[in-house]
C-alpha positions as CSV (number, residue, x, y, z in Angstrom):
1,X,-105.3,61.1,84.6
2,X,-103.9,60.1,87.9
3,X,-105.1,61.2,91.2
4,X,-103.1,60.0,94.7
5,X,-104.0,59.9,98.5
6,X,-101.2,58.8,100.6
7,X,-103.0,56.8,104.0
8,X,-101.6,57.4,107.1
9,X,-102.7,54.0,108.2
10,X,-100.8,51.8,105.9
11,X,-97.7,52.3,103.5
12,X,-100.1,52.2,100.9
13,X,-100.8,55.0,98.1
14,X,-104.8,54.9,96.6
15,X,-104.1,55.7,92.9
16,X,-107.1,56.8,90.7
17,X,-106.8,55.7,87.0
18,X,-109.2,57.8,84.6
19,X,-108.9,57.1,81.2
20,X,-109.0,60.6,79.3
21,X,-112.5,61.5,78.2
22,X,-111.8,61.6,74.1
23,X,-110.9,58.0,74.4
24,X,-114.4,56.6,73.0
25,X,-114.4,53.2,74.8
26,X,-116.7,50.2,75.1
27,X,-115.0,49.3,78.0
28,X,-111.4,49.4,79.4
29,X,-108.9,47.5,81.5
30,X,-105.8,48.8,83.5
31,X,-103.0,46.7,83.0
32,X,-99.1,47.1,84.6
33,X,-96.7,45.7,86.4
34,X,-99.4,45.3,89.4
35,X,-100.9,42.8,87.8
36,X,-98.9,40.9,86.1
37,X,-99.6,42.9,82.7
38,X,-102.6,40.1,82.6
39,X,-105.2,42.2,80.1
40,X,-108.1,40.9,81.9
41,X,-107.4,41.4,85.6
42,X,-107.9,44.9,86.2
43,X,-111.6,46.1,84.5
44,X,-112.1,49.6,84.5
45,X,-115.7,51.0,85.7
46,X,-117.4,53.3,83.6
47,X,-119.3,56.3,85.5
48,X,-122.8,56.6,85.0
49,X,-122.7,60.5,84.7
50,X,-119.7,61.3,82.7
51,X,-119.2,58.1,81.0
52,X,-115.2,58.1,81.8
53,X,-113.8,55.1,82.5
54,X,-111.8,54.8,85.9
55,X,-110.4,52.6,89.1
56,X,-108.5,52.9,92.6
57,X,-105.9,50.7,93.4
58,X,-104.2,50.8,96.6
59,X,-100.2,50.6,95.7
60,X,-97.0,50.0,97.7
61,X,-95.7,53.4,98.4
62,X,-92.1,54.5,97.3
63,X,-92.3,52.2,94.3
64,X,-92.8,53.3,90.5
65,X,-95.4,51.1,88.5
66,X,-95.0,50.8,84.3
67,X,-98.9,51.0,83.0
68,X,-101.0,51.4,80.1
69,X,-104.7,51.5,78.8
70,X,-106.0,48.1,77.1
71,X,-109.5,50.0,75.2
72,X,-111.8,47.8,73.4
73,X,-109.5,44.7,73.4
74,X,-107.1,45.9,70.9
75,X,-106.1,49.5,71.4
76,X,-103.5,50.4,73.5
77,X,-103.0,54.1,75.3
78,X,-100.7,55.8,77.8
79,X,-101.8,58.1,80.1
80,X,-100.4,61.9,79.6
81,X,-100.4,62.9,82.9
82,X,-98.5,59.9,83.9
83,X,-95.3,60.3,85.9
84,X,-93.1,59.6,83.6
85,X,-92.8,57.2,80.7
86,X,-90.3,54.6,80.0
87,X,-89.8,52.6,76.4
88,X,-91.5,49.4,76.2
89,X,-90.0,46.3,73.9
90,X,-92.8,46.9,71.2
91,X,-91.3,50.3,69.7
92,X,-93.3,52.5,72.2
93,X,-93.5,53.7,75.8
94,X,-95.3,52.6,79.1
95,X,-96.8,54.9,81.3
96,X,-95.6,55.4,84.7
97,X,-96.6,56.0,88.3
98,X,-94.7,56.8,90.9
99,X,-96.0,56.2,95.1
């Protein structure tokens, strides 16, 4: 799920990742064009009460930002409330945000 607050401060968008809550997960990371698609840069915190996985980033606005889900170190998921979705070179789709 994706939740976005515009600042009027900056030309910045604060995007809320959530991974969906029947993912079972050990632990998560975010990974996407912001980062380089590095699988280890972006960890995911997991709430205490609910147990979801989730993290803010503050993105360039007016920019659109390929993403997906790296769960347990091996599985990969898009997020279904993305954007949009584009294909990726590994016979699937990315997720998408756009600021």
């Amino acid at each position: 799920m994706l939740k976005k607050q515009y600042l009027k401060s900056k030309p910045v968008c604060k995007v809320t990742f959530t991974l969906p809550e029947s993912i079972k997960a050990e632990n998560a990371f975010l990974v996407g064009d912001f980062n380089n698609w590095d699988e280890k840069a972006t960890k995911m915190k997991k709430a205490v009460k609910t147990g979801q996985f989730s993290i803010t980033l503050e993105l360039e606005k007016d920019k659109e930002y390929q993403f997906r889900y790296l769960v347990n170190g091996s599985e990969w998921h898009n997020d279904w409330h993305a954007d949009k979705y584009v294909p990726n070179p590994f016979s699937g789709d990315n997720s998408v945000v756009v600021t």
